[in-house]
C-alpha positions in Angstrom: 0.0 0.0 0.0 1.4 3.1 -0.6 2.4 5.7 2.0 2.0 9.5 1.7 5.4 11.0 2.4 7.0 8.5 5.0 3.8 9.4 7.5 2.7 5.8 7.7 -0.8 6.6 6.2 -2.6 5.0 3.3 -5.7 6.4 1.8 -7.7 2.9 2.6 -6.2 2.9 6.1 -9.0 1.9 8.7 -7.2 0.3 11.3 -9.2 -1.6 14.1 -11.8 1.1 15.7 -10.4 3.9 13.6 -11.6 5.4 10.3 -9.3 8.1 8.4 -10.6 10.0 5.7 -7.6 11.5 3.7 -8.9 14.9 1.2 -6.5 16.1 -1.5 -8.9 17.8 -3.8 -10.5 20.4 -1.3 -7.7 23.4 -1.1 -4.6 23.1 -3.8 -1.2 22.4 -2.6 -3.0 20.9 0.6 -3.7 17.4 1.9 -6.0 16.7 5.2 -6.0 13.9 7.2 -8.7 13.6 9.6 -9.2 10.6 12.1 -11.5 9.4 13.8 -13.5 6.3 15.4 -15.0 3.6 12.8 -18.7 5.0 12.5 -18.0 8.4 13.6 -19.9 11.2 11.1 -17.9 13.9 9.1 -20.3 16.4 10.8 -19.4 15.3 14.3 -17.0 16.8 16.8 -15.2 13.9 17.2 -12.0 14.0 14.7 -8.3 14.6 15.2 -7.1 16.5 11.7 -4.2 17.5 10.1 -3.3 19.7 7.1 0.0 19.2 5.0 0.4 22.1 3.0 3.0 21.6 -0.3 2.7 24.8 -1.5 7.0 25.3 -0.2 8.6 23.5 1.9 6.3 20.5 3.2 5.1 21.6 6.7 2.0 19.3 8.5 0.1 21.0 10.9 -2.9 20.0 13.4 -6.2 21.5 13.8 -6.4 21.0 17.4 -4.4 18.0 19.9 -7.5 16.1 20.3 -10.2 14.5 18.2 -12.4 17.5 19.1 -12.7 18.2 15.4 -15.6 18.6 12.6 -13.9 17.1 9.4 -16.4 18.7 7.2 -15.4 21.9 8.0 -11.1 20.9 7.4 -10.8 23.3 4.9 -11.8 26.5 7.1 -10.4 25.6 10.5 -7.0 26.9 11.9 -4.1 25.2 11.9 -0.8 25.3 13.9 
């Protein structure tokens, strides 16, 4: 399976109670990877998400430290 820049993530990865929904089409020059538990809605608060931004130098960033997340709101939120 192929792995997206050594970070150990596949875009079919659903491992044991965890879902991961990886978005490269969204914003240009960005990938998101939001996590979450298997079952767990895109419109629920309950995801851990990250934004890798290739527009320069590849920096990865997180929306928050916890899976307190919405994922289908990854492309507005803040990241640091």
């Amino acid at each position: 399976m192929p792995r997206l820049g050594g970070l150990g993530l596949s875009p079919s990865s659903a491992e044991n109670n965890e879902q991961t929904l990886i978005d490269t089409t969204t914003t240009a020059d960005t990938i998101y990877i939001c996590k979450a538990g298997r079952g767990v809605a895109t419109s629920a608060a309950s995801w851990f998400i990250k934004a890798i931004d290739l527009s320069g130098p590849i920096t990865v960033k997180s929306a928050s430290a916890a899976y307190d997340q919405v994922a289908d709101d990854r492309a507005s939120l803040t990241y640091t």
